[in-house]
C-alpha positions as CSV (number, residue, x, y, z in Angstrom):
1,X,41.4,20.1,68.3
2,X,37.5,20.8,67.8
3,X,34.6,19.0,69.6
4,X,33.9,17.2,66.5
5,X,37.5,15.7,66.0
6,X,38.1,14.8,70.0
7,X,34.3,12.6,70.4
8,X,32.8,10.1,68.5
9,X,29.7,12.0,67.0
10,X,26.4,10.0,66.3
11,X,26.0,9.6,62.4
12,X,23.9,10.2,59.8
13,X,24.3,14.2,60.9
14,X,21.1,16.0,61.6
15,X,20.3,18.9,58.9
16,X,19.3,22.0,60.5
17,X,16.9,22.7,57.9
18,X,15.5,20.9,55.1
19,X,18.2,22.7,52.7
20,X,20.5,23.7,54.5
21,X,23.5,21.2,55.5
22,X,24.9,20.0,58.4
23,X,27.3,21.9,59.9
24,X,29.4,19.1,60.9
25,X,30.7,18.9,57.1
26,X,32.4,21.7,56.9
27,X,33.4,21.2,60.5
28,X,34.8,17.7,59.9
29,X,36.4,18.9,56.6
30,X,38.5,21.5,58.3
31,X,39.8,19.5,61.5
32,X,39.1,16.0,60.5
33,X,38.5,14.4,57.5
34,X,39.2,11.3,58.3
35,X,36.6,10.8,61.5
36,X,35.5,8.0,63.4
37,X,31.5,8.4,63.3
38,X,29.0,5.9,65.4
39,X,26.5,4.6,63.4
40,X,22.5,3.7,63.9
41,X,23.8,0.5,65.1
42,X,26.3,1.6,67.5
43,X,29.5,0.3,65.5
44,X,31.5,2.9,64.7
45,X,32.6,3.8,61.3
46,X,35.4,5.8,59.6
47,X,34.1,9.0,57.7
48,X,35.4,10.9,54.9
49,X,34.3,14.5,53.8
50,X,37.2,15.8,51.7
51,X,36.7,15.6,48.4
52,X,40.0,14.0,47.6
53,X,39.9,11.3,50.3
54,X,36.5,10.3,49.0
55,X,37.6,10.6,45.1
56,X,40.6,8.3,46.1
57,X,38.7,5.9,48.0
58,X,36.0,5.3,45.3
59,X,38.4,4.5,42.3
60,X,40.3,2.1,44.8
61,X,40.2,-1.7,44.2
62,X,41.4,-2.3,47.6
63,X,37.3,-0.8,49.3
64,X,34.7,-2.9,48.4
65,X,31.0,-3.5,49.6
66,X,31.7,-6.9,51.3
67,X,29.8,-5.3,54.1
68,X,28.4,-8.6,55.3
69,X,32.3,-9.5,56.7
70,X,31.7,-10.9,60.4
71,X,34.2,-7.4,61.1
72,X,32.2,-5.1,59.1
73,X,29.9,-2.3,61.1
74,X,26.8,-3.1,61.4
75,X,25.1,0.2,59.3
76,X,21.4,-0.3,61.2
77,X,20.4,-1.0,64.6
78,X,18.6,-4.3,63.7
79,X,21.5,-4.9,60.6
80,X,19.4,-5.0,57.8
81,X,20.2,-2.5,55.1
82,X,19.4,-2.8,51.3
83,X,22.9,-3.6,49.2
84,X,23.0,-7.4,51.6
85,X,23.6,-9.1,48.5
86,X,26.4,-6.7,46.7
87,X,28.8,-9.4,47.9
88,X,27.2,-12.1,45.5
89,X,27.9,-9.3,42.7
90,X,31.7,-8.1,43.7
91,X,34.6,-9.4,42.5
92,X,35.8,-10.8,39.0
93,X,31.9,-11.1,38.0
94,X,31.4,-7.7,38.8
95,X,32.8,-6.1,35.8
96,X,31.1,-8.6,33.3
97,X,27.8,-8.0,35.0
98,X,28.5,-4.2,34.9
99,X,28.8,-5.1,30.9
100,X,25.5,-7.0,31.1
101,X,23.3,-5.0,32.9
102,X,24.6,-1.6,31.5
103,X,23.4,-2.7,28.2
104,X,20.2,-0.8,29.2
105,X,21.3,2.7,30.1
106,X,23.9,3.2,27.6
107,X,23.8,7.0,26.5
108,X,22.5,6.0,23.4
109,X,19.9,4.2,24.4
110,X,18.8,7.0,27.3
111,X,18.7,9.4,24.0
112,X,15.9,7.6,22.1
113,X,14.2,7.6,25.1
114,X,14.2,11.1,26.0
115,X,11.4,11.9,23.5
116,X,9.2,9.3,25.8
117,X,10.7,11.0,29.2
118,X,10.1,14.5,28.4
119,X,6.5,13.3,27.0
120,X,5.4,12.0,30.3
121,X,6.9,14.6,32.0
122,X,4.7,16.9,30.1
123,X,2.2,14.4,30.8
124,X,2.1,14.5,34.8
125,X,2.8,18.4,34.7
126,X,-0.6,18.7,33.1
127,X,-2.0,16.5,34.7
128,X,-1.3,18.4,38.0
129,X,-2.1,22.0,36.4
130,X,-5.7,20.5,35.7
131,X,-6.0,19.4,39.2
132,X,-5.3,22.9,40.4
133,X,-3.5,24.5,42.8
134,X,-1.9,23.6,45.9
135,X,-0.1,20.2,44.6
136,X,2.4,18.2,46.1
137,X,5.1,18.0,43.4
138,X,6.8,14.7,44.4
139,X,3.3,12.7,44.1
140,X,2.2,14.0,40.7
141,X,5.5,14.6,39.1
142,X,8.6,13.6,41.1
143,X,7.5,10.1,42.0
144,X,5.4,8.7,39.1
145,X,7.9,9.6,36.5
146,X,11.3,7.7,37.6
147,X,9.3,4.9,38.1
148,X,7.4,4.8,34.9
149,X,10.8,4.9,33.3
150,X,12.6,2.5,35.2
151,X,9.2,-0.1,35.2
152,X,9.2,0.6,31.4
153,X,13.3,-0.9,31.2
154,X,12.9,-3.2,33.2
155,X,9.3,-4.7,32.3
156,X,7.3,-4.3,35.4
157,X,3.9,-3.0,35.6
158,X,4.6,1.0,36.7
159,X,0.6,-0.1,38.1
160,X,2.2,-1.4,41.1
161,X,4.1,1.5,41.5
162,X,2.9,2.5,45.3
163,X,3.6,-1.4,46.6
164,X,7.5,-0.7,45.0
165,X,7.8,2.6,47.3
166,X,6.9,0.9,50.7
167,X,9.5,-1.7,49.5
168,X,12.1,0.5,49.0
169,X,11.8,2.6,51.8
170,X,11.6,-0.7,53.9
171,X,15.1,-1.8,52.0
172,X,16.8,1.5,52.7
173,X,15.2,1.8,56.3
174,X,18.3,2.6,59.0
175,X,16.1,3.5,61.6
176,X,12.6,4.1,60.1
177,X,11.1,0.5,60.3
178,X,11.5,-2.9,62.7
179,X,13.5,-5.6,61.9
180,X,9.5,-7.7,61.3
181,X,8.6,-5.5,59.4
182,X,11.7,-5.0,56.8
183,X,11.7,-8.8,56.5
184,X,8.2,-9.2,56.0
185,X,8.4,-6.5,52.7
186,X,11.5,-8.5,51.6
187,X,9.6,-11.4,51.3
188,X,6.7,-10.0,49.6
189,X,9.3,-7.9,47.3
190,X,11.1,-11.2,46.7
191,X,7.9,-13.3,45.9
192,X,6.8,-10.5,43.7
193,X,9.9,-10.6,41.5
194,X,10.1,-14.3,41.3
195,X,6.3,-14.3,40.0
196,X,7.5,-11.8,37.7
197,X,10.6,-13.7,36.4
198,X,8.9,-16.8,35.9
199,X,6.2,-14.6,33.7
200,X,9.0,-13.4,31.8
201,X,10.5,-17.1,31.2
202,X,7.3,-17.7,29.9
203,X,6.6,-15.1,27.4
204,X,9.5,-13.3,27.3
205,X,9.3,-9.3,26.3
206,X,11.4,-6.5,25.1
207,X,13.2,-5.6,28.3
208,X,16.2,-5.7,30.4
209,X,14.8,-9.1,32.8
210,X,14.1,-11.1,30.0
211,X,17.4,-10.6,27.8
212,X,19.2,-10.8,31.5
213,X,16.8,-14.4,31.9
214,X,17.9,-15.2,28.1
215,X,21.6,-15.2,29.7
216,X,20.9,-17.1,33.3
217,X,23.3,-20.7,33.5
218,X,25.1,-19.5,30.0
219,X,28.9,-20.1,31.1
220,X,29.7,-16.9,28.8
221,X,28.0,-14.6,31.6
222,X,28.0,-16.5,34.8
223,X,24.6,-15.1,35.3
224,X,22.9,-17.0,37.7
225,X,18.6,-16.4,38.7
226,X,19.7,-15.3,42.3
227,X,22.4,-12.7,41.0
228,X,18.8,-11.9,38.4
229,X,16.7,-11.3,41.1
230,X,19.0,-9.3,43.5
231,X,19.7,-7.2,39.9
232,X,16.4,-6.8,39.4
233,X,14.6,-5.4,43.2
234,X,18.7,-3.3,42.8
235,X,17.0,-1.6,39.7
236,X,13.8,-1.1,40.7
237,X,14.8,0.1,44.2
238,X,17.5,2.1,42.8
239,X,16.1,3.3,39.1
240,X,13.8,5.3,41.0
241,X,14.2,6.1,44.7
242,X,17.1,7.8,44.1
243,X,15.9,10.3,41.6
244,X,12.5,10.8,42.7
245,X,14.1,12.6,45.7
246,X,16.4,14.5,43.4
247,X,13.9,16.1,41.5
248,X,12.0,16.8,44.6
249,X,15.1,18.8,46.5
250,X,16.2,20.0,42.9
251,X,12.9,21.8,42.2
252,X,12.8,22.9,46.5
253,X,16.9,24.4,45.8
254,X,15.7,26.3,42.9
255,X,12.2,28.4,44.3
256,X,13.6,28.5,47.5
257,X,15.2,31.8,46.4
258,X,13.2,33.2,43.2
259,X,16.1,34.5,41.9
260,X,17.5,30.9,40.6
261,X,14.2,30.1,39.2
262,X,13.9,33.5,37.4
263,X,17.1,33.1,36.2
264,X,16.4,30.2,34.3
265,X,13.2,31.6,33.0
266,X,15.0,34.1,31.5
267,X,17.8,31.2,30.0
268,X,16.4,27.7,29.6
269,X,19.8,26.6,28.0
270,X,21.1,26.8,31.8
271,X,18.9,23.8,32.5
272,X,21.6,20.8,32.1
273,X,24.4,23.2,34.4
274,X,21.7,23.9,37.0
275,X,21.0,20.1,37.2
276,X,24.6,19.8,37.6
277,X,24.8,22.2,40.5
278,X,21.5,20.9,42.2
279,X,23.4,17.6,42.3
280,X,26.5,19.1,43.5
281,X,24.6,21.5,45.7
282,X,22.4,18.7,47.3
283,X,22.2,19.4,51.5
284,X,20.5,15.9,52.6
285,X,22.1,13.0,49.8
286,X,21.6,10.8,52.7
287,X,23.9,8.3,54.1
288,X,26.6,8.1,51.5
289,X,28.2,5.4,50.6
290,X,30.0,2.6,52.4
291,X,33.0,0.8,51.7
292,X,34.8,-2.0,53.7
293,X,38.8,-2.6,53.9
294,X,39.8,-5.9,54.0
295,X,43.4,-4.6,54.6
296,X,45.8,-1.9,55.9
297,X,45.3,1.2,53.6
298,X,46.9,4.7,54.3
299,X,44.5,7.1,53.4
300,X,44.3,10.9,53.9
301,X,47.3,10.9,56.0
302,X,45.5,8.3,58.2
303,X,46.5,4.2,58.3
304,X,43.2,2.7,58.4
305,X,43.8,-0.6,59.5
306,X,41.9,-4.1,57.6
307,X,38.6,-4.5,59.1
308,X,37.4,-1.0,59.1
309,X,34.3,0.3,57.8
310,X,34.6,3.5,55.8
311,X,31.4,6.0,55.0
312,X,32.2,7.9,51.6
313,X,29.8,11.9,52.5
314,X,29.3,12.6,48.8
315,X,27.7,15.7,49.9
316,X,30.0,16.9,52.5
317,X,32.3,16.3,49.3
318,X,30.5,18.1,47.0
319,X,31.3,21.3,49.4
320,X,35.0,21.0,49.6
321,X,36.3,24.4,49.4
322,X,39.7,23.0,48.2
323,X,37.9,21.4,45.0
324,X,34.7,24.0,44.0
325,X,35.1,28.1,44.3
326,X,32.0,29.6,46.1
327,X,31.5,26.1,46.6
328,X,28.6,27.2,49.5
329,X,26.8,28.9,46.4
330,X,24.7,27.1,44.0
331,X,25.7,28.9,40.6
332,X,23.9,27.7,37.9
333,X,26.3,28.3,35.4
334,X,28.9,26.3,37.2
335,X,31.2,24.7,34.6
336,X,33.1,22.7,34.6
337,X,31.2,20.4,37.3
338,X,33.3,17.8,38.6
339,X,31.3,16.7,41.6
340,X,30.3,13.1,42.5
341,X,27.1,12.4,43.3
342,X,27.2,9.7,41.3
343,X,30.3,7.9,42.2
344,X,33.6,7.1,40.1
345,X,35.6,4.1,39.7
346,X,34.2,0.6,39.1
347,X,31.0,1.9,40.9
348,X,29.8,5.0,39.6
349,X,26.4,4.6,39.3
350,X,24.9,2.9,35.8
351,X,22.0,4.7,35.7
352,X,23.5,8.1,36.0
353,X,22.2,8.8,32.0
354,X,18.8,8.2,32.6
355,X,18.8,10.0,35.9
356,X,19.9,13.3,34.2
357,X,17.5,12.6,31.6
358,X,14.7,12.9,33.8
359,X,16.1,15.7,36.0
360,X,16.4,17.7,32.5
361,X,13.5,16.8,31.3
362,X,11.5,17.4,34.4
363,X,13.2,21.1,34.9
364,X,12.3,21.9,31.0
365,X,8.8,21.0,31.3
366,X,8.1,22.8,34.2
367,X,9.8,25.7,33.3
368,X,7.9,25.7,30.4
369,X,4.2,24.7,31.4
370,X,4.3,26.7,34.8
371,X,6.8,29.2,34.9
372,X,4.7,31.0,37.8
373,X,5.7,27.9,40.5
374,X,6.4,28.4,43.5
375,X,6.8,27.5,47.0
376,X,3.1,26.9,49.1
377,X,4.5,26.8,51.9
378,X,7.9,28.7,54.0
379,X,11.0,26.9,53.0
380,X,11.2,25.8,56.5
381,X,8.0,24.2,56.8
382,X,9.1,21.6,54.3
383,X,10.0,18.6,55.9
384,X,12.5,16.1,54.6
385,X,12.8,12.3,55.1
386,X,14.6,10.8,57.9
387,X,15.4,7.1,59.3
388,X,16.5,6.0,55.6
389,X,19.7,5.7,53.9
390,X,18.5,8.4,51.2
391,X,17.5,11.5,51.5
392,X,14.9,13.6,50.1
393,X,11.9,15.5,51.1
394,X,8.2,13.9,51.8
395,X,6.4,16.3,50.2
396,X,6.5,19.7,48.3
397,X,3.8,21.7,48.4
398,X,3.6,24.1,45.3
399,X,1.3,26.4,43.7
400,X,0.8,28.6,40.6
């Protein structure tokens, strides 16, 4: 039995590089899929690489996020972590606020706004041309962009844009910030979105908060303004944090080696399969996602028994050898795709439409506009973010 499978090994794992992954997935995948892990806080935690186990888990009733159960591992040191008030979301209401809130990402809806994405898109990319070379892609392009999208469906001023990314990072913080001063964001966070909520009672507006407020105390929808408001930071926190580091890594994968990025210079229609295989190909996802058993479950060849916390390595996944040939290859013409960076079951992630939306669109435009981008700096020098529950880089320097 390896090293890996006889200890307890410290998790998140350590990349060795910012695009490279760590080499405890494919360790963990080939002796032990099913792996005890200590976390941040020092609780441990079961973890799951193989694509399969992770698949199964996912689309299973019997995992849910009622994290805040007195058994449940503690995922930070201090125990704050964003997603503390899934478990006022979860069960039977969970489906019809699914219904609800998903109103706004539809596919449907996501195409008559692509015209608008690609625009700004186009916007930024300009915008950081004129500015001149070197720029750092995730502050003029990868960052302003998910966030003016997800501002514009939600109905909150994109002007406050650089106040919403402290917040988030101080929601998703594992290590990165102190218990004072995560709570002290919260409260600002929450007393901005209360503010906001209470403008939108007044004069309501064509966005999701204010048909969600239209709903609040109906018996139809069961909506109440606390599940609003812990729907609303979830959006905003979620609509953009998430993406903007994808585009970032996305656009790092593709001119670390020139060959991909020539590639699709030579084929644009590759664009939607490369954003497919970015997502699949994805080294630092982050944490991954957590589940929590509230009884016995046989899983993998394992009994896990009720009680036990269980961490879901999308990206570790997204690797299995057993699911994807040359799956340690990012080939951009890889279809069909069938990884899940985005979930599956009664979780899969809502805004998945408007994500690839934005991934596409972004990859078009720049493909386009600066076809001579490239790296500014060694692909080893970039440096990627760590003490959070995403991951991503924190800047990418590029020129032209």
């Amino acid at each position: 039995m390896s090293e890996i499978a006889r200890g307890i090994p410290d998790y998140p794992f350590a990349n060795p590089a910012p695009l490279t992954p760590p080499a405890e997935w494919a360790e963990l995948r080939r002796t032990c899929p099913v792996s005890r892990v200590r976390l941040p806080s020092g609780d441990e935690a079961v973890l799951l690489s193989r694509y399969r186990d992770v698949k199964n888990l996912l689309a299973d009733p019997r995992f849910t996020r009622t994290l805040a159960a007195a058994d449940a591992a503690r995922l930070s040191a201090d125990g704050t972590v964003f997603g503390r008030g899934d478990s006022e979301i979860t069960g039977p209401f969970h489906g019809e606020w699914r219904r609800l809130v998903g109103r706004a990402f539809t596919a449907k809806r996501v195409a008559e706004l692509r015209p608008r994405i690609e625009a700004m898109a186009g916007h930024l990319i300009d915008e950081m041309v004129r500015q001149g070379p070197p720029a750092d892609l995730c502050a003029k392009v990868a960052f302003p962009l998910p966030v003016w999208a997800i501002c514009g469906l939600l109905g909150v001023p994109d002007a406050d844009r650089d106040r919403f990314r402290y917040w988030s990072d101080t929601m998703l913080s594992l290590t990165r910030y102190s218990r004072a001063e995560i709570e002290a964001a919260e409260a600002e966070f929450t007393a901005y979105m209360s503010a906001l909520i209470a403008a939108k009672r007044a004069a309501p507006g064509d966005d999701l908060i204010s048909d969600l407020l239209a709903l609040v105390g109906s018996l139809e929808s069961g909506l109440t303004e606390r599940m609003l408001l812990l729907t609303a930071q979830g959006l905003l926190v979620a609509g953009h944090e998430t993406t903007t580091n994808m585009i970032g890594k996305m656009v790092a994968m593709l001119l670390a080696d020139r060959t991909r990025w020539e590639t699709l210079l030579a084929d644009p229609s590759l664009v939607r399969t490369a954003v497919e295989e970015s997502l699949r190909f994805d080294a630092n996802p982050g944490f991954g996602l957590p589940r929590y058993l509230g009884e016995p479950v046989e899983l993998g060849g394992v009994t896990l028994p009720a009680g036990t916390t269980v961490i879901c390595n999308m990206g570790a996944a997204n690797r299995d050898e057993e699911e994807f040939d040359r799956a340690d290859e990012m080939v951009l013409d890889r279809s069909p795709n069938a990884h899940i960076t985005f979930g599956v079951g009664p979780y899969a992630c809502l805004g998945q439409a408007l994500a690839r939306a934005e991934l596409r669109s972004v990859l078009r435009e720049l493909l386009r506009r600066v076809p001579t981008l490239e790296l500014a700096v060694p692909v080893e020098e970039l440096a990627y973010r760590q003490g959070l529950l995403v991951g991503g880089l924190e800047r990418l320097p590029v020129r032209w």
